[in-house]
Each structure stands twice: as structure tokens, then as C-alpha cells.
C-alpha positions as CSV (number, residue, x, y, z in Angstrom):
1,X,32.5,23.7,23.3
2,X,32.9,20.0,23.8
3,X,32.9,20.0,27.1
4,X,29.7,22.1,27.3
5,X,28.4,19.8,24.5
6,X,29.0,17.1,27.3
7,X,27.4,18.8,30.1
8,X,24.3,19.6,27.6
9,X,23.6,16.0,27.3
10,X,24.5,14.7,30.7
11,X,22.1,17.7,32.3
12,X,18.9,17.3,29.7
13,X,18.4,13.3,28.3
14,X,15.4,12.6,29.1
15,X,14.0,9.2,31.4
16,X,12.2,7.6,28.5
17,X,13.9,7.8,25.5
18,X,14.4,6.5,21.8
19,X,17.7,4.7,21.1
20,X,18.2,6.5,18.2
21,X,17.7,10.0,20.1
22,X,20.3,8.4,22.3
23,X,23.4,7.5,20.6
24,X,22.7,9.4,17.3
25,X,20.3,12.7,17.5
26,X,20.8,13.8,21.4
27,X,24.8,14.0,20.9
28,X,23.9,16.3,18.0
29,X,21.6,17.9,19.3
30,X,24.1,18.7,22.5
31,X,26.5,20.8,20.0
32,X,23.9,22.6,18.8
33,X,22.6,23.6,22.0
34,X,26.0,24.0,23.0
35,X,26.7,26.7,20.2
36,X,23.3,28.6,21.0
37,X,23.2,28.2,24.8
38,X,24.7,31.9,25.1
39,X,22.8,33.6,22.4
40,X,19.0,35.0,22.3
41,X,17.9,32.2,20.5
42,X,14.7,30.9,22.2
43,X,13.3,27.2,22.7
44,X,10.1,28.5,21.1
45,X,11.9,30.2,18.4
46,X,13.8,26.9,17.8
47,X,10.6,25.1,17.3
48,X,9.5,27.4,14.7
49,X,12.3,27.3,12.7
50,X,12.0,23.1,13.0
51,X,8.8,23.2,11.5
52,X,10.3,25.7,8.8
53,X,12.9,23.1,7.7
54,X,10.4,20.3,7.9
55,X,7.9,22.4,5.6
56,X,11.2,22.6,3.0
57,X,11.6,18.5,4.0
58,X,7.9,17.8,2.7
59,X,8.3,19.8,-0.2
60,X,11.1,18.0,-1.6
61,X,9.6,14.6,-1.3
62,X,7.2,15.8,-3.6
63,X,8.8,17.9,-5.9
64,X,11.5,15.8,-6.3
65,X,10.4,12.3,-6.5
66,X,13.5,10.5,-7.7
67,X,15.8,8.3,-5.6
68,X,18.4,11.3,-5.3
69,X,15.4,13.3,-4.2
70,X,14.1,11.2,-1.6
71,X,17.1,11.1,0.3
72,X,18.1,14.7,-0.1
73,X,14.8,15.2,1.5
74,X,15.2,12.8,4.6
75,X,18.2,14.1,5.2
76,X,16.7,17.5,5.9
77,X,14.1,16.2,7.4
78,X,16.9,14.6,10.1
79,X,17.8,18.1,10.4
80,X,14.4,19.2,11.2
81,X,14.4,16.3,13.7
82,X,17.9,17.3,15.3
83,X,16.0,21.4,15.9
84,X,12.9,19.0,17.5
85,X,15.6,17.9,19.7
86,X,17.0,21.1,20.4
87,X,14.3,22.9,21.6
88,X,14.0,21.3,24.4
89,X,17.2,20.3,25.2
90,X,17.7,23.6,25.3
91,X,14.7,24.6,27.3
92,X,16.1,22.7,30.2
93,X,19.5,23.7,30.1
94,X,18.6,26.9,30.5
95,X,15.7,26.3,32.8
96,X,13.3,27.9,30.5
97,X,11.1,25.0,29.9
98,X,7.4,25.1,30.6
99,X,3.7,23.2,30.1
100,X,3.5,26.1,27.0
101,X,6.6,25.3,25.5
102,X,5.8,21.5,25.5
103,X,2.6,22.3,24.4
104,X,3.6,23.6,21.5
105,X,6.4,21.6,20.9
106,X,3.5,19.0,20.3
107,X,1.5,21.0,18.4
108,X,4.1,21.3,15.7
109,X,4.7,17.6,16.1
110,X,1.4,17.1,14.7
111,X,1.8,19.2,12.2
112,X,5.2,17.9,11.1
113,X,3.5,14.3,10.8
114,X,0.1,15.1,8.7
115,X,2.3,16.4,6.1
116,X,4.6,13.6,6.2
117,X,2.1,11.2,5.3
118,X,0.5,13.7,2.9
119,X,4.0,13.8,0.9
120,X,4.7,10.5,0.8
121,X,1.3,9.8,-0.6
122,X,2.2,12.7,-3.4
123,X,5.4,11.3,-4.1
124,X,4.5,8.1,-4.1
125,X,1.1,8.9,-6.8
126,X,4.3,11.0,-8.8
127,X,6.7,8.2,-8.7
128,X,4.9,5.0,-8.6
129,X,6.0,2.3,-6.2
130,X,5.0,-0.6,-3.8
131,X,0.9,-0.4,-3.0
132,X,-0.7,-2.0,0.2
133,X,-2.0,-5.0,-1.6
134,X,2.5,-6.0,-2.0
135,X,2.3,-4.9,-5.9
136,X,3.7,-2.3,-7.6
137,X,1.3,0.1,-9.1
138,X,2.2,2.6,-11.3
139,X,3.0,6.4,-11.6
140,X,-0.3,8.2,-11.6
141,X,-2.4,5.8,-10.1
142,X,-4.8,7.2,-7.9
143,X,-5.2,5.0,-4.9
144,X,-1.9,6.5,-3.5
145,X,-4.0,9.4,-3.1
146,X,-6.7,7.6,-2.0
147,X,-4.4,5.8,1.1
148,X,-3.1,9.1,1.8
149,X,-6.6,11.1,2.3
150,X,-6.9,7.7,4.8
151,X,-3.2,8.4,6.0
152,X,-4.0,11.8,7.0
153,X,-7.0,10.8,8.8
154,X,-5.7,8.1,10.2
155,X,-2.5,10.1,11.8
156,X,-4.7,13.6,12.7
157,X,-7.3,10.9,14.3
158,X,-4.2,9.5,16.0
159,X,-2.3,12.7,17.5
160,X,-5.9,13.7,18.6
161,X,-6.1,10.5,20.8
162,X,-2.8,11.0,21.7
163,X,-4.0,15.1,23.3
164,X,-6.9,13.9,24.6
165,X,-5.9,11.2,26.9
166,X,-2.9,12.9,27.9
167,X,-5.2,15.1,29.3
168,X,-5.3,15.3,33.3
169,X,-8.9,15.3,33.4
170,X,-8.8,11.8,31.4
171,X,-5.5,10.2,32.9
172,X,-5.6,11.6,36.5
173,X,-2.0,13.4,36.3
174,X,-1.3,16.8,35.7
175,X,1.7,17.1,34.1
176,X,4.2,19.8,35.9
177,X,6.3,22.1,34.8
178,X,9.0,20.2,36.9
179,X,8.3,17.2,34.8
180,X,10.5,18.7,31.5
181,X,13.7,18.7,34.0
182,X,13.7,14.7,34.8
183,X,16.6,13.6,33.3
184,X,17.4,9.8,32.5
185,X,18.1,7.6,35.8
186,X,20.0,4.2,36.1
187,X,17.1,1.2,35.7
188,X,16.3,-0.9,38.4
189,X,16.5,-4.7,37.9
190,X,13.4,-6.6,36.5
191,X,12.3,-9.8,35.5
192,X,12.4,-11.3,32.4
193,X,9.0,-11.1,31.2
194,X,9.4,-7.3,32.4
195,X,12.1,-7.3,29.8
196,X,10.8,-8.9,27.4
197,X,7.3,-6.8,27.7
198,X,10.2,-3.9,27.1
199,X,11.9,-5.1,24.5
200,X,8.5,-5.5,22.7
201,X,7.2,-1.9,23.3
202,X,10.7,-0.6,22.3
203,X,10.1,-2.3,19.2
204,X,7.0,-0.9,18.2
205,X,7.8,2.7,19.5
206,X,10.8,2.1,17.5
207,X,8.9,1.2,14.4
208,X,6.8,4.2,14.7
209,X,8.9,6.8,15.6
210,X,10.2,7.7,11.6
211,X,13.0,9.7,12.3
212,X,14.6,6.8,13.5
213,X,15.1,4.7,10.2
214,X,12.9,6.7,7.3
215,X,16.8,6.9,6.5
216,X,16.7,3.5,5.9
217,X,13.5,3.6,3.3
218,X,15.2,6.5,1.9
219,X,18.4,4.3,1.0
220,X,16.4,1.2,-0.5
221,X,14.6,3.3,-2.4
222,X,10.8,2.8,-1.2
223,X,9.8,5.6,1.2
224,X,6.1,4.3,-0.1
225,X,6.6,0.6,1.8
226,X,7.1,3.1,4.6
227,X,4.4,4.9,4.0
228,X,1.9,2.1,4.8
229,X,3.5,0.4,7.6
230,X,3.5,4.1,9.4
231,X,-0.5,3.9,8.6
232,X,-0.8,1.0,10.2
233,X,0.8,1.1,12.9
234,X,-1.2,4.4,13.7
235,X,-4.3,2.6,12.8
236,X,-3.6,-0.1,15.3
237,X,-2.4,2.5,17.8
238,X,-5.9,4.2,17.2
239,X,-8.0,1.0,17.4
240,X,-6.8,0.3,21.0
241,X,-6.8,3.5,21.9
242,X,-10.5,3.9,20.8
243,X,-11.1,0.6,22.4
244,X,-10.0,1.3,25.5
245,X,-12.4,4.6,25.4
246,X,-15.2,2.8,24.5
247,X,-14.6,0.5,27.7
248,X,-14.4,3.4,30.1
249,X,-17.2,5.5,28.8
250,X,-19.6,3.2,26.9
251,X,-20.1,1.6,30.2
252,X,-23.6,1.8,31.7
């Protein structure tokens, strides 16, 4: 099965990646898909159990609100993340992947990350902990709910930006079916404001991608300092989004 395992993630990484998909989730992921590849498991059917175990992830956080509980619940939520990777790892091994499939890969995506930020806000109005103005406030105190109703809308606004400009009538580039099989290729050589302009965009994609260190929060006990850096990042993320909208179509 190792050797498969090997194959699996030689034959699916993807060209732009996450380091932490890279040397932690994808080798995972590869046994997994490994183990599956010759059953009648689906890529879709994958995807629906993901946002299964996720569900059971968000449920923990808040009915569990210790430190015990929080990282009990991120650790199933890593497991939720490992089926995200699955999917369409093996999707492409098995050359079943498609514009649906992806589709609805990123539908559940969406889902997954409303009630994230919905949960954290619960467990963080249930537990008490670090607010947005660097204080702690206390168990009960209602402006955790109040930065989660603007979490949610902030994310959902977010995702929504995310659909519509990935849209070919809005970015000029239909996406093709052939597009799920490009697999990671060696970089070419750039220069160092190139790399530099990298390093910086891995950063922040780092810093907003959760599965990669929630862990982290999870272990230092304050999933709700993680809470508002994740809103604001997506706020910032939506205010030059929105600006860059408002430059194309608020033109004259």
C-alpha cells in the first residue's frame, strides 16, 4: 500500500499548494486514497462524509468549551480536513474529476467555514476569552455573539466574492475539466522581489488557511484570538476584493 500511497501523491499534488497540505495533509491523505482507490467509494461521496465529520467538529467546539474540548475538536476537524483532501486526490487518481465535483467540493468549503466562525463565536460567548479590543471579557458576554453575527457575514460575504469572480464571465477563463489533473511542476527561477512578493502571499494564504495551525490556537488555549484574526483577514480580503469591483464597474 506504500508504494501506491507513493504513486497517489506523486500523480495528484496539485501546482499551487499549501505547505502544510504538502508535507503534512497530502501524505495522509495519499494512504487514505490509497486504501479506497479499489473500492466504490466516490469523490462525491467523500465530500459528504467531510462535511459530516466537520458538522461533529463544530459541534464539539461548542458543546465542549474546555481546553480538553477545544483540541479534541480540532483534531477532528484535521480529520475532516484530511477527507477535503481526499476527495480530490482521489478524483484525479482515478480520473473521475470534473467542473461538478469541484463545484461542489467548494460549495461544502463554504459551508464548512460559516460554521466555523459561528462555533468559535459560541464557544468563545460559553467560555470567555481574549475580545477584539486585546482584553479578556468574560463568560456570557454578549459581544462574542455580536463579532460572530459579523464573522459570519463577513466570511459568507467573502466565499461569495470568492464564486463570483471566479466566474469566467468575470475573469475571462473558463476553468476545464483538464484543469483538476495539473499536477505540481518544478519552478522556474525568479527574481528576488518575485520572491519576496511570494514569500508575502504565502504568508497571508498561510495565515488564512485554518487548517494549517488552528492546531496551534487549539494548544495555547485561545481558539477565540483565532477567531478575530480569521475575521480580519477575510475583511481585508473582502475590502480589496470589493475595491477592485467598484474600479471595474463603477466606471462611467
Amino acid at each position: 500500500m506504500l508504494s501506491t500511497a507513493g504513486r497517489v501523491y506523486r500523480e495528484t499534488r496539485k501546482k499551487q499548494d499549501q505547505l502544510f497540505n504538502v508535507y503534512v495533509m497530502r501524505p495522509v491523505a495519499s494512504l487514505v486514497v490509497a486504501a479506497v482507490a479499489q473500492t466504490r467509494l466516490t469523490p462525491n461521496q467523500v465530500t459528504l462524509i467531510n462535511l459530516g465529520v466537520f458538522v461533529v467538529a463544530a459541534a464539539m467546539l461548542i458543546a465542549w468549551p474546555s481546553w480538553q474540548g477545544g483540541l479534541a475538536a480540532v483534531v477532528v476537524l484535521e480529520c475532516s480536513y484530511c477527507l477535503d483532501c481526499v476527495d480530490g486526490m482521489l478524483a484525479r487518481f482515478k480520473g473521475l474529476a470534473s467542473k461538478a465535483g469541484h463545484l461542489f467540493d467548494f460549495f461544502t468549503d463554504e459551508i464548512k467555514a460559516i460554521l466555523l466562525v459561528g462555533a468559535l463565536a459560541v464557544r468563545a460567548w460559553r467560555s470567555g476569552g481574549l475580545g477584539y479590543d486585546l482584553r479578556e471579557w468574560g463568560a456570557g458576554d454578549a459581544r462574542f455573539l455580536l463579532g460572530g453575527i459579523a464573522g459570519v457575514a463577513t466570511i459568507a460575504s467573502a466565499v461569495s466574492l470568492t464564486s463570483f469572480v471566479r466566474r469566467p464571465e468575470i475573469s475571462g477563463r473558463a476553468t476545464t475539466a483538464e484543469a483538476h489533473y495539473e499536477t505540481a511542476e518544478p519552478r522556474a527561477t525568479s527574481s528576488g522581489l518575485s520572491r519576496l512578493a511570494g514569500l508575502v502571499t504565502t504568508f497571508l494564504r498561510f495565515a488564512n488557511h485554518y487548517p494549517s495551525h488552528v492546531w496551534l490556537w487549539a494548544i495555547a488555549g485561545r481558539l477565540e484570538a483565532y477567531l478575530w484574526i480569521w475575521i480580519t483577514l477575510n475583511a481585508v480580503y473582502l475590502a480589496r476584493g470589493w475595491l477592485g469591483l467598484t474600479l471595474r464597474f463603477g466606471r462611467g
